[in-house]
N, C-alpha and C positions, 0 to 999 in steps of 0.2 A: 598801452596799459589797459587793464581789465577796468569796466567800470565797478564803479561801488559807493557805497552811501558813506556817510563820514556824521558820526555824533561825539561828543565833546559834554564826559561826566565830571559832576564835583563832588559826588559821594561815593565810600568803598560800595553801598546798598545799588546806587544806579549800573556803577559797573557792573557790579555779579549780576544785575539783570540782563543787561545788555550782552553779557558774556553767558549767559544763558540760552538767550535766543541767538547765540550764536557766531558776536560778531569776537572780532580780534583785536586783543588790546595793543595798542602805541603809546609810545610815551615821546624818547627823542627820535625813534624810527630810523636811527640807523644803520639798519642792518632789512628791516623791513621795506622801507620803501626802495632803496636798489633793487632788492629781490622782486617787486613789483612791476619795475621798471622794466626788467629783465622778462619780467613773466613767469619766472621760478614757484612765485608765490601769487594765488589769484583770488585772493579775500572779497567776500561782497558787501563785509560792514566793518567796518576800521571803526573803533570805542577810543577816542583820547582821553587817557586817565593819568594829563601830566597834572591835572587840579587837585588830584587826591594828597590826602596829608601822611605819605609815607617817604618822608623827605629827613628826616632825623638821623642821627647818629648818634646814640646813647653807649655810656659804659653802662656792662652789667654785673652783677653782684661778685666780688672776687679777682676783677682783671679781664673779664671777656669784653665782645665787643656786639652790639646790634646795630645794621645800617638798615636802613629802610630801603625797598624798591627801587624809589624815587631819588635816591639819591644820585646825582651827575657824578659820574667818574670824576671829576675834574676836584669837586669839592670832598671827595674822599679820599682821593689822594694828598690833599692839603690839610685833609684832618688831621689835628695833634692828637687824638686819641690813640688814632688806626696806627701814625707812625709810629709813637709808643709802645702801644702792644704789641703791634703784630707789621713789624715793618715790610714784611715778605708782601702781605697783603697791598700797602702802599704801592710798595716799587713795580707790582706787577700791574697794577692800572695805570703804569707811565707808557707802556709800551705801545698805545696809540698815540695819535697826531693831537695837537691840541685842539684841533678842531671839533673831532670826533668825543674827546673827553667831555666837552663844553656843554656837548650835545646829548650821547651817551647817558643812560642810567645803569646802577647796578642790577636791576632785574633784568634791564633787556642783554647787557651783556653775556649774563649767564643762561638765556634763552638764544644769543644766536645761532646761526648756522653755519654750517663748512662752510670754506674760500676755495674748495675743490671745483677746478674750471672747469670739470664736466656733468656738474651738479649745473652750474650754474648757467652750462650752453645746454639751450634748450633740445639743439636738435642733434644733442649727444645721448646714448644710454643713462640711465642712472634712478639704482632701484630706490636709491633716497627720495629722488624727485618723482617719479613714476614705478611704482612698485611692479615688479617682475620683470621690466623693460631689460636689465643686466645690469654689469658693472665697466664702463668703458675704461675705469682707470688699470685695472689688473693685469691687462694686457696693452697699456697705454702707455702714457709717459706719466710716471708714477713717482716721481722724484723726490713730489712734496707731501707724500701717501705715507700712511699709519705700516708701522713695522711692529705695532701690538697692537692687539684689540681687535683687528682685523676679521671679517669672516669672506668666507666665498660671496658673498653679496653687495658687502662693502669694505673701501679701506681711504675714505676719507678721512683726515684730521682734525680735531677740534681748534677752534680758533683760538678762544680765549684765554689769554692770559692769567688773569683773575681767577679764573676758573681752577686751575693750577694751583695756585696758593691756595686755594678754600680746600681743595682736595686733599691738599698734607695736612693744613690744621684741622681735617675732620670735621668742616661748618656744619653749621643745619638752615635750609630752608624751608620759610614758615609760607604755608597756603591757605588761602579763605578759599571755601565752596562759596557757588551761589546761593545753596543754603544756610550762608552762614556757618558753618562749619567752620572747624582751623583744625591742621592738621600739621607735623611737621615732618620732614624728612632729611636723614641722614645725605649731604650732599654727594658721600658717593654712590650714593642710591637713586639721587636726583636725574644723575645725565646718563642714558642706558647706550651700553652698547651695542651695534648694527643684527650679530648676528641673524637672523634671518628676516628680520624687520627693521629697516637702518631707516623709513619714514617715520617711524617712532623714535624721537631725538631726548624725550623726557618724560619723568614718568609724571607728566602734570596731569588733569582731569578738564574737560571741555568746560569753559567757564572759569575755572579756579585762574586764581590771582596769586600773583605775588606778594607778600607784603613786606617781607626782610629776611636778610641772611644773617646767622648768627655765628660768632668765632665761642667757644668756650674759652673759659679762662684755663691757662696755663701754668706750672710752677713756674716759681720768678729763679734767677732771672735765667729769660729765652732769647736766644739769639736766631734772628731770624735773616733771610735775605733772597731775593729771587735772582734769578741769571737766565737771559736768552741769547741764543744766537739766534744768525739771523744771514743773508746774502749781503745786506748792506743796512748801514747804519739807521737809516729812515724807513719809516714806513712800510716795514715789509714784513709779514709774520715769518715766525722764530720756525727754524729748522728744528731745534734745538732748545729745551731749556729745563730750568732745576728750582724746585722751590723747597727751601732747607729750615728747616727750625731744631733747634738742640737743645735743650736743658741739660746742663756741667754742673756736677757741684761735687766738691773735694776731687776733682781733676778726672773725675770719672760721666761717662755721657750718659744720664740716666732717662730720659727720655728726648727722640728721633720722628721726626716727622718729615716724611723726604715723599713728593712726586715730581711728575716730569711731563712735560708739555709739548707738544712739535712731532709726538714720535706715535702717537695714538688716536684710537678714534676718540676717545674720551681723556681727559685728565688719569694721568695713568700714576696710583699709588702704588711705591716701591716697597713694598713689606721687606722684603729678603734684606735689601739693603736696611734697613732699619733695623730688623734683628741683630746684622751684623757688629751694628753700633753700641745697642743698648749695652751696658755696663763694661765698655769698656774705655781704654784711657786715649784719649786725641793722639794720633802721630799721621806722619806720611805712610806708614806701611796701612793702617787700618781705613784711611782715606779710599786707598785704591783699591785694599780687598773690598770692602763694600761695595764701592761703586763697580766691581765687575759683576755684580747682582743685577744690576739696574735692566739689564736687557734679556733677565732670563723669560723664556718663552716667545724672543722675537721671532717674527717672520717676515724678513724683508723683502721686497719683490725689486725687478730686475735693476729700476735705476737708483733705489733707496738705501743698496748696502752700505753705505757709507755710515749711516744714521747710526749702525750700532754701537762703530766706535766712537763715533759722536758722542752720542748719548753719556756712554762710560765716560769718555771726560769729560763731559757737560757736568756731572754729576759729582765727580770728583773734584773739578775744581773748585765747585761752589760749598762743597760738606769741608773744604779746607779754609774756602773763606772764611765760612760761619761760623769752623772750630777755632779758628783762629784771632776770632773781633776780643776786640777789650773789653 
């Protein structure tokens, strides 16, 4: 492991310093310190900012929802708020181990990084890890690679679950500069896609913090629900998955919030498919027209074609769940 200095803040003021000069925030570090271990990532000043007071989970005015950075996966999925509102958001922070939930916060979730094995072997290509070096997966064994979002540089997948449901309810992530500043942004604005810069994973700023992610409030009632495949039942990330919210009222689907996880470099929102949906009435035929939307613009590479008709019923079976709850 690379050496490095290790400091431990209790105010948002110390961190932005310390993230000033440079060093790199941890909280439960799990995703950080593997990658350290690995060598992937080679920090020379680790900032522990699990003492900071962004640990809340407040409703906001109308039905929305605000979690704090800090919050553990573990206790946001147990929120009776979050299940409430916005259950999509719950079920998709189940999809790790309980260990890692325990551990896990929400900012560092939506800050991790691929689980692409040639990001991660060092003394494989990969312009993620080493910019210009190539892309070993494109011509690799590509199985568990992005069939949207994709460029000639990169076609890693995003990991996060989570990240998936924030991207259909259209969250906002809020940042503090170390000047102080706050700033917020549209989270599909948040996580950028590779095209010719795939080391650039976020549009965060050197220093800046996380402080919370926001759901807006939604018309009531929203039925919501997330769905991943997967290889096997445990611990494996999703080939495959669908995060659905609907608002129905007088039998008609007036507002659609559908993206899709497993199949891109980033949380990938389905417009086409949601057009599909808006005003019109729930059946099985409008299930499936939509969801052939779901993959328009894929490009699969040689071991991934499968993903697309994945994808299509990934996404159809779950816009049938959701239109279907009580």
């Amino acid at each position: 492991m690379h050496p490095f200095s290790y400091t431990r803040v209790d105010s948002v003021r110390e961190a932005l310093a310390a993230g000033r000069r440079g060093g790199r925030y941890i909280a439960g570090g799990t995703t950080l310190v593997d990658l350290m271990r690995e060598t992937v990532e080679t920090p020379d000043t680790l900032v522990d900012i699990s003492a900071l007071p962004l640990s809340e989970i407040t409703a906001t005015a109308g039905g929305g929802i605000r979690i704090g950075a800090l919050v553990p996966m573990s206790a946001a999925t147990a929120d009776p708020k979050l299940n409430a509102l916005f259950p999509v958001a719950a079920q998709a922070l189940r999809g790790a181990s309980a260990q890692l939930r325990n551990m896990a916060t929400i900012g560092g979730n939506i800050m991790q990084r691929t689980r692409c094995t040639y990001f991660r072997d060092v003394g494989a290509d990969c312009n993620k890890r080493e910019p210009g070096s190539g892309c070993a997966a494109i011509n690799g064994y590509n199985r568990g690679h992005a069939i949207l979002g994709g460029s000639d540089h990169c076609v890693a997948t995003h990991a996060s679950d989570f990240a998936v449901a924030l991207t259909a309810l259209e969250a906002t992530v809020h940042l503090q500069a170390p000047d102080g500043k706050e700033r917020s942004l549209p989270f599909g604005d948040f996580l950028l896609r590779p095209g010719s810069t795939p080391h650039r994973e976020q549009a965060i700023r050197q220093g800046e913090l996380i402080t919370a992610v926001e759901i807006r409030a939604y018309p009531r009632p929203l039925k919501s629900a997330y769905l991943k495949l997967r290889d096997r039942q445990s611990y494996s990330f999703g080939l495959a998955s669908a995060a659905v919210a609907l608002h129905i009222r007088g039998g008609v689907i007036r507002e659609a919030k559908v993206a899709a996880g497993g199949v891109a470099t980033v949380p990938w929102k389905l417009p086409a498919v949601e057009r599909a949906l808006i005003g019109e009435r729930p059946s099985d035929g409008l299930w499936a027209e939509a969801a052939s939307h779901a993959t328009d613009g894929a490009r699969p590479l040689q071991h991934n074609r499968f993903k697309v008709e994945l994808l299509k019923r990934t996404v159809e079976r779950q816009l049938r769940t959701v239109g279907e709850m009580e």
